[in-house]
C-alpha positions as CSV (number, residue, x, y, z in Angstrom):
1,X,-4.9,-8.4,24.5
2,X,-6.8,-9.6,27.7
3,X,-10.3,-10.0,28.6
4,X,-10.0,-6.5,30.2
5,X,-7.9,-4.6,28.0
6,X,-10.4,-5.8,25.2
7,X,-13.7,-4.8,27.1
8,X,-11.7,-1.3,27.7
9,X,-10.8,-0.9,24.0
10,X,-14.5,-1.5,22.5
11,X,-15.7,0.6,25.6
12,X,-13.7,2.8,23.6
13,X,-14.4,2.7,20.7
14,X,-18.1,2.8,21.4
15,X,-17.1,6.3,23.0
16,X,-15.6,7.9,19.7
17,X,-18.2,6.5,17.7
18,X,-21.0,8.3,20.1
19,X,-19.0,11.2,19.9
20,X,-18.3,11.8,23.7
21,X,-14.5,12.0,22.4
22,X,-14.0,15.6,23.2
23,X,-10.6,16.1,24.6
24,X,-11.1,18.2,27.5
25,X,-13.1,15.9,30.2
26,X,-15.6,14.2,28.9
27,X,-16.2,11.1,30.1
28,X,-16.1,7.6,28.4
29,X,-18.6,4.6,29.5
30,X,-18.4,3.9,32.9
31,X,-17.6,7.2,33.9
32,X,-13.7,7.4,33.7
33,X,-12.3,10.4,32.0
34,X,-10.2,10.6,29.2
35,X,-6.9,12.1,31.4
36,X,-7.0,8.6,33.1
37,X,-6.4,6.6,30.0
38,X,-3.1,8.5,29.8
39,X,-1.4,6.2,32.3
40,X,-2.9,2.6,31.5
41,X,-1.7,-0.6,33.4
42,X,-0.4,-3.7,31.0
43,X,-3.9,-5.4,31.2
44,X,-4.7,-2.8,27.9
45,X,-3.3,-3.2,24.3
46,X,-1.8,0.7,24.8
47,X,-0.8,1.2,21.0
48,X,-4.9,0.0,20.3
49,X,-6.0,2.9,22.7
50,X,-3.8,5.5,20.8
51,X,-4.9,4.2,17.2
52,X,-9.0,4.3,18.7
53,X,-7.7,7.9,20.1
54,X,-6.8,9.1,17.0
55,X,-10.3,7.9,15.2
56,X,-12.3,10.4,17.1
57,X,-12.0,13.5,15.2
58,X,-12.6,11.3,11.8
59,X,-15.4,9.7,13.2
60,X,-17.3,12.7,14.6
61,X,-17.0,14.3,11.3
62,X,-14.6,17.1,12.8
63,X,-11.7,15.8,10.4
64,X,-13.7,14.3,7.3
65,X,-10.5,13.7,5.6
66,X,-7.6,11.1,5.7
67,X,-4.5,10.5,4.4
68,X,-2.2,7.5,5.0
69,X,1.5,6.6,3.9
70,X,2.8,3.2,4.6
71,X,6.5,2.9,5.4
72,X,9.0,0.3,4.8
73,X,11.6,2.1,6.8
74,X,10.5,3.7,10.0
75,X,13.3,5.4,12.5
76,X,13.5,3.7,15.8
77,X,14.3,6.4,18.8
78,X,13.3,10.3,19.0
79,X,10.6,10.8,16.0
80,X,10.7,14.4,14.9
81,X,7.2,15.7,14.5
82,X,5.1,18.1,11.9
83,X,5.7,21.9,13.1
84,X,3.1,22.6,14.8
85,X,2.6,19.0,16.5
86,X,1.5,18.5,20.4
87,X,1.8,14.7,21.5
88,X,-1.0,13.6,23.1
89,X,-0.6,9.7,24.0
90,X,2.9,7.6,23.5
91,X,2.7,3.7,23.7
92,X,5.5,1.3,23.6
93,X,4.0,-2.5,23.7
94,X,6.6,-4.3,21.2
95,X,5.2,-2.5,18.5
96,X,5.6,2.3,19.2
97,X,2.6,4.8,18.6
98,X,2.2,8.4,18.9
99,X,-0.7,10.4,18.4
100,X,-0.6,13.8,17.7
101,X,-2.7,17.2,16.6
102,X,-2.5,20.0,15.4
103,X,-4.2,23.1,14.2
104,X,-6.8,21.0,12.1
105,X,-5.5,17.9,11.7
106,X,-4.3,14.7,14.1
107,X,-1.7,12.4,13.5
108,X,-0.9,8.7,14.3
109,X,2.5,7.4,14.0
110,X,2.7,3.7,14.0
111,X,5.8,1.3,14.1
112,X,5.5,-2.2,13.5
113,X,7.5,-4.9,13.4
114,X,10.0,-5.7,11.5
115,X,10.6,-2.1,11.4
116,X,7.6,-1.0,9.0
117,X,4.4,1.0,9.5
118,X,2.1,3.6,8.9
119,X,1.9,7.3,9.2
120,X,-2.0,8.7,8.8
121,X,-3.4,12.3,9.6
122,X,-6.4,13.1,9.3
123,X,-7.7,17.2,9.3
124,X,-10.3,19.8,8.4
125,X,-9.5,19.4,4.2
126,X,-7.5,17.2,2.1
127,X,-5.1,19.5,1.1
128,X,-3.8,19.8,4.9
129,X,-4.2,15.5,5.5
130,X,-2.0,15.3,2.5
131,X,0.6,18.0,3.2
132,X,0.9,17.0,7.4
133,X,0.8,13.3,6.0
134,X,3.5,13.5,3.4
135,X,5.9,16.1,6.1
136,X,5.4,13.2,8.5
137,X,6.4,10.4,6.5
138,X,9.5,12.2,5.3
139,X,10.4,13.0,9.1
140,X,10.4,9.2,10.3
141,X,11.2,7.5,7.4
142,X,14.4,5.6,7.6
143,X,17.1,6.4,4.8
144,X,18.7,3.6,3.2
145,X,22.1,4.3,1.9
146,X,23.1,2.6,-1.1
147,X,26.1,1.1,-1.8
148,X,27.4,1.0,-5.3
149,X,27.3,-2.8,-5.6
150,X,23.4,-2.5,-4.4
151,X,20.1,-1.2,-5.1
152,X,17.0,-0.8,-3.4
153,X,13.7,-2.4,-4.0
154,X,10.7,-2.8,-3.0
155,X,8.8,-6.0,-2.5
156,X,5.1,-5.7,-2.7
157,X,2.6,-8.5,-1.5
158,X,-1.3,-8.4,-0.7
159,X,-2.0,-8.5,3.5
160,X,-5.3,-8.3,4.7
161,X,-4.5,-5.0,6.0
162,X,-4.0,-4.1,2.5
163,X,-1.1,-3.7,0.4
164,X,2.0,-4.2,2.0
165,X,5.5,-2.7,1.1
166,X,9.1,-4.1,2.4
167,X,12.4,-2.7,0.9
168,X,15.3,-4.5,1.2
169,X,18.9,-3.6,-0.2
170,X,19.9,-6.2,-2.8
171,X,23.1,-6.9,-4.8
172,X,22.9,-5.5,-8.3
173,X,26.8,-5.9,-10.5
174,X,26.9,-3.3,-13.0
175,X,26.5,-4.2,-16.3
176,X,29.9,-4.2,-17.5
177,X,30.2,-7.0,-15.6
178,X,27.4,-8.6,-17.2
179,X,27.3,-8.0,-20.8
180,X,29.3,-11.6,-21.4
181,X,26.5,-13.3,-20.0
182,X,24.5,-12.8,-23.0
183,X,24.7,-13.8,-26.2
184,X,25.9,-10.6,-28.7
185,X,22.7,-9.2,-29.7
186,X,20.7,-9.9,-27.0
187,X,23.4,-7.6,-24.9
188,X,22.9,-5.1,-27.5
189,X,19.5,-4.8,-26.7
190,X,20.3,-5.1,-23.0
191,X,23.1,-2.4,-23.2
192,X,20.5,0.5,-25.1
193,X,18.0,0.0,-22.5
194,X,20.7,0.7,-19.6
195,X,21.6,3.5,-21.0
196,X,17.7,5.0,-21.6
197,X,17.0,8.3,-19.5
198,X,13.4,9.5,-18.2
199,X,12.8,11.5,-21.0
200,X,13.4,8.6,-23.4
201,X,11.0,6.7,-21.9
202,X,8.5,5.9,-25.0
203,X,6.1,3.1,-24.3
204,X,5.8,1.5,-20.7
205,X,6.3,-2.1,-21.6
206,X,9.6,-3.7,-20.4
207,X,8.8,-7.7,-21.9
208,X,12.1,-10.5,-21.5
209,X,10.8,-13.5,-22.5
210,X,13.2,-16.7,-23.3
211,X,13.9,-20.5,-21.9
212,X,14.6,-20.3,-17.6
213,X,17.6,-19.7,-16.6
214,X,18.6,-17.1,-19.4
215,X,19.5,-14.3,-17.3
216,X,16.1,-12.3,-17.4
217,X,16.2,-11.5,-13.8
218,X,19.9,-10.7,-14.0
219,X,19.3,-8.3,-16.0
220,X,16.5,-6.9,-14.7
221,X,18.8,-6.6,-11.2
222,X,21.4,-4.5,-13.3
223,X,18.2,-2.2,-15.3
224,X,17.6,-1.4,-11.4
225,X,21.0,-0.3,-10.7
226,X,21.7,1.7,-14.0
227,X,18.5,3.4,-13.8
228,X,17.6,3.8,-9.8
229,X,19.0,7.8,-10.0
230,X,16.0,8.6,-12.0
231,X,13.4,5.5,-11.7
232,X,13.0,3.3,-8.4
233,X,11.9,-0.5,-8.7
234,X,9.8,-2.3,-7.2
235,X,9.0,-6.0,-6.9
236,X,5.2,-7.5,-7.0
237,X,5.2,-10.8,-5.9
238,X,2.3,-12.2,-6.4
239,X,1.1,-10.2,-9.8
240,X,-1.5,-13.2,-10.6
241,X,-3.8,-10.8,-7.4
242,X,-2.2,-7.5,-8.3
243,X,-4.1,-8.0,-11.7
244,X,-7.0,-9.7,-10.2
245,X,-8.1,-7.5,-7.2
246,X,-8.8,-3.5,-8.3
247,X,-7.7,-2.4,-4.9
248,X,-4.7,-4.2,-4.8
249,X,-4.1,-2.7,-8.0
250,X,-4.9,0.7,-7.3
251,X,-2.9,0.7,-4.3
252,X,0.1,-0.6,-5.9
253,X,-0.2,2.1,-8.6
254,X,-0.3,4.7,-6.2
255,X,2.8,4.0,-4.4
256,X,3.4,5.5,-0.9
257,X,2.5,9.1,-0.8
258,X,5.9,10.4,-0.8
259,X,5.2,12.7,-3.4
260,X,8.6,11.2,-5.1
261,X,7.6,12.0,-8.9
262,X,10.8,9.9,-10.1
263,X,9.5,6.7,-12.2
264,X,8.9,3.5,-11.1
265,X,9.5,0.2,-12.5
266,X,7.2,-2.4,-11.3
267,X,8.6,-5.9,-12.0
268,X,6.5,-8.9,-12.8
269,X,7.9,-12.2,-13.0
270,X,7.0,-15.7,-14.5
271,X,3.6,-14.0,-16.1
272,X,3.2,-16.8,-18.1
273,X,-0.7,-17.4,-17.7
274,X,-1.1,-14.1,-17.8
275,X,0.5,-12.6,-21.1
276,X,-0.1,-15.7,-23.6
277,X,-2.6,-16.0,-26.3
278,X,-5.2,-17.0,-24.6
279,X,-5.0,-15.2,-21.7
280,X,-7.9,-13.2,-22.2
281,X,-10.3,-16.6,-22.0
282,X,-8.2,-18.2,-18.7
283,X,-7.0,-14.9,-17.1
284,X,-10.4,-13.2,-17.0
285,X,-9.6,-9.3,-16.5
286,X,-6.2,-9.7,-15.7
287,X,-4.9,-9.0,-18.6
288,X,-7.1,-5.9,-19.1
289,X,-6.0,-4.5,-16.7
290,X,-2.2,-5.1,-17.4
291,X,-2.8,-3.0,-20.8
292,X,-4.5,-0.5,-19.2
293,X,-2.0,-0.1,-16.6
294,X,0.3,0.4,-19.5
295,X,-1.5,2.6,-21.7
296,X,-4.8,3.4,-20.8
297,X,-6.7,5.3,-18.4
298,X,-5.0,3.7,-15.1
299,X,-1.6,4.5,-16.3
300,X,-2.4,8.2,-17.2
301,X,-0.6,10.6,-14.8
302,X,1.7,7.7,-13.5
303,X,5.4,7.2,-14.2
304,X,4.9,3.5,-14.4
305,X,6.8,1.4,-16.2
306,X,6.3,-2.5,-16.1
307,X,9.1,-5.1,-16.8
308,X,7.5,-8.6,-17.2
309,X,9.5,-11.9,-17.7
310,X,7.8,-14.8,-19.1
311,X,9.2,-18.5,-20.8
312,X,6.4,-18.4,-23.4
313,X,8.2,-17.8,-27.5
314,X,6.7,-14.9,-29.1
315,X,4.6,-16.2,-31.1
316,X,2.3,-17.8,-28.1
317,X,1.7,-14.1,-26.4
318,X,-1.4,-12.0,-27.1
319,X,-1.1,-9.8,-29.8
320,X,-2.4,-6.9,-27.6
321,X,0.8,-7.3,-25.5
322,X,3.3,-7.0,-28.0
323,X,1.8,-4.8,-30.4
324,X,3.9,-1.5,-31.8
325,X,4.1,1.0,-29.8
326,X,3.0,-0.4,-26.3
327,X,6.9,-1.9,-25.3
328,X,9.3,0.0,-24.5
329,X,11.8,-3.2,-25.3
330,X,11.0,-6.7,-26.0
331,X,14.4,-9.3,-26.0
332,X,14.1,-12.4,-25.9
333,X,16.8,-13.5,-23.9
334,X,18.2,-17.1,-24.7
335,X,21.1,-19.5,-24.2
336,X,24.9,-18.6,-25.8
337,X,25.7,-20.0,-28.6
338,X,28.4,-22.9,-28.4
339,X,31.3,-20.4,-29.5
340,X,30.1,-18.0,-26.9
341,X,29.6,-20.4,-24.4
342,X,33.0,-21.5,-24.4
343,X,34.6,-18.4,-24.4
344,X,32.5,-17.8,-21.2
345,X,34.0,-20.7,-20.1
346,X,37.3,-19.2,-20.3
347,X,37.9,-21.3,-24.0
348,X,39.9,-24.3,-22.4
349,X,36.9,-26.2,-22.9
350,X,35.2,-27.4,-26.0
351,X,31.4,-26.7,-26.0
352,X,29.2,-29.0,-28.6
353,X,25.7,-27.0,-27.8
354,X,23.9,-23.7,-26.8
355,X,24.3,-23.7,-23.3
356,X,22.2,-21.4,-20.9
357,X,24.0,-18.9,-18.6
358,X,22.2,-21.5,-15.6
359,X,24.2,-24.4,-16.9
360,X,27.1,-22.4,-17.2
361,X,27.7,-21.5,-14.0
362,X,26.5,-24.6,-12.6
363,X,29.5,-26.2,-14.9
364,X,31.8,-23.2,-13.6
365,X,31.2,-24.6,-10.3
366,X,31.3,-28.2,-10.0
367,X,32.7,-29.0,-13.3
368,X,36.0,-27.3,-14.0
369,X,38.7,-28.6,-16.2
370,X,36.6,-31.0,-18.0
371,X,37.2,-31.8,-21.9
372,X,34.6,-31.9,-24.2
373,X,31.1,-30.5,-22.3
374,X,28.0,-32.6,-23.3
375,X,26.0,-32.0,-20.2
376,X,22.3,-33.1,-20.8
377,X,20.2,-30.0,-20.8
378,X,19.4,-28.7,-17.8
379,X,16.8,-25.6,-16.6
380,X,18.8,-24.9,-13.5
381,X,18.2,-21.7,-11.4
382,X,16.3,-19.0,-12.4
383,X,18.8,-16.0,-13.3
């Protein structure tokens, strides 16, 4: 924004919060009514004015209460609003805003790039910010057609604007296609929790741990896919802060107001620190807060199941995690045994160790129609 358009926005802003923000014609510092600021020149951050427009009723007190959905997928072109709905401003600057009201409540429609944003209203009670809020969302959210060979799912990360959600579309093979990867009774295991339903759901623990480059995430690719008619996943990315910072946390938990009451499967990866004996000593609260996400007071109310990988052997992770009763599975997920692994191979070759399903494809694709395999161990790519 420039010099001007930033003395123009807090000269704003100063307004609202003095309450001379009535909409009729009350003036703003310096005298200029609010119909001018309808038709502002480029020197003023446009989508600013609309957001600082939108504050007014919340920050008189007219509208005490908020609600705010963030959106992963917003609709470009023709927004379809809340019945009821009179637009007020409209700014296009790179990034699209629309303020709104209605009887009681005001909303602010806010794209973003790349394609995200947020929808907030604010009203009279919270039972109206939440209904407007929610009928809002669902009008400009974007839907995301799956194919069969994909799933959707949501990568969460920490912003300082708060918690941030992207969704992206990712391949996700069916398990049938899978179930060699793994040695027999690991994809036994694998196979009964594909094949779980909501109302099987009994504990809210999904824990793979084994060597890197196993298949852990593999599989957790293909859970996504067999279970996303009832269960949507979602990603955290950096879970060491998710478990650290309460807010973070809470928002997380909460999800994005869509009032979707399917499950969710929040997927932690590479928890190591986190999950391991002594994690209560180096991880502070973390871990706390992981159980009680699980089973105690946070999760109460919440279809929320988490699926954590980790490299640490059973025996090094806290008792409290792997307790009865608390996991809904626990495989440990390792390499295929030498008979296996040369069958996976296609059984021309002869295969002298356990090999990990890492090392196999990297044999499958630079190493083809060799004898004997006696490749040093290798951890390869995380699968």
């Amino acid at each position: 924004m420039t010099e001007n358009g930033t003395a123009a926005a807090r000269d704003l802003l100063r307004g609202i919060a003095e309450g001379a923000s009535s909409l009729g014609e009350a003036a703003l510092p310096g005298g200029r009514p609010w119909a001018e600021w309808g038709t502002l020149d480029d020197s003023v951050d446009t989508v600013t004015v609309c957001q600082f427009l939108f504050l007014a009723a919340f920050a008189e007190g007219r509208e005490p209460y908020a609600f705010s959905t963030s959106l992963q997928g917003f609709k470009k072109g023709a927004w379809r609003l809340p019945e009821g709905a009179r637009t007020l401003r409209e700014a296009h600057a790179g990034q699209r805003a629309v303020y709104a009201v209605g009887e009681g409540w005001s909303l602010l429609l806010h794209r973003y790039y790349p394609g995200h944003g947020l929808a907030v209203v604010t009203a009279r009670d919270p039972d109206t910010a939440r209904k407007v809020g929610r009928q809002a969302a669902k009008l400009v959210k974007r839907t995301v057609k799956e194919r069969d060979d994909r799933v959707s799912l949501g990568f969460w990360h920490a912003s300082a604007n708060g918690a941030v959600n992207q969704e992206r579309a990712i391949e996700a093979q069916d398990w049938s296609e899978l179930r060699h990867n793994y040695s027999a009774p690991v994809a036994e295991q694998l196979e009964k929790l594909m094949e779980l339903k909501a109302a099987d759901v009994n504990g809210k623990l999904i824990l793979l741990h084994g060597p890197p480059g196993t298949g852990k995430t593999t599989a957790l690719r293909a859970l996504g896919r067999a279970w996303r008619r009832w269960c949507r996943t979602d990603c955290v990315l950096d879970p060491e802060r998710l478990l650290s910072e309460p807010g973070y946390l809470l928002e997380v938990v909460m999800g994005e107001g869509h009032g979707d009451r399917r499950w969710r499967l929040l997927i932690l990866e590479d928890c190591d620190e986190l999950i391991r004996g002594e994690a209560k000593h180096t991880a502070g609260q973390a871990l706390s807060r992981l159980l009680n996400l699980t089973d105690g007071l946070l999760g109460q109310g919440q279809n929320i199941l988490v699926a954590i990988t980790t490299n640490e052997q059973l025996d090094r992770l806290h008792p409290a995690v792997v307790r009865p009763g608390r996991c809904l599975a626990q495989i440990e997920v390792g390499a295929l045994a030498a008979a296996e692994a040369a069958r996976w191979l296609g059984g021309g070759e002869r295969v002298a160790r356990p090999m990990t399903l890492a090392e196999l494809y990297a044999l499958k694709a630079g190493r083809e129609g060799l004898g004997t395999i006696t490749a040093e161990p290798s951890t390869g790519q995380y699968l």
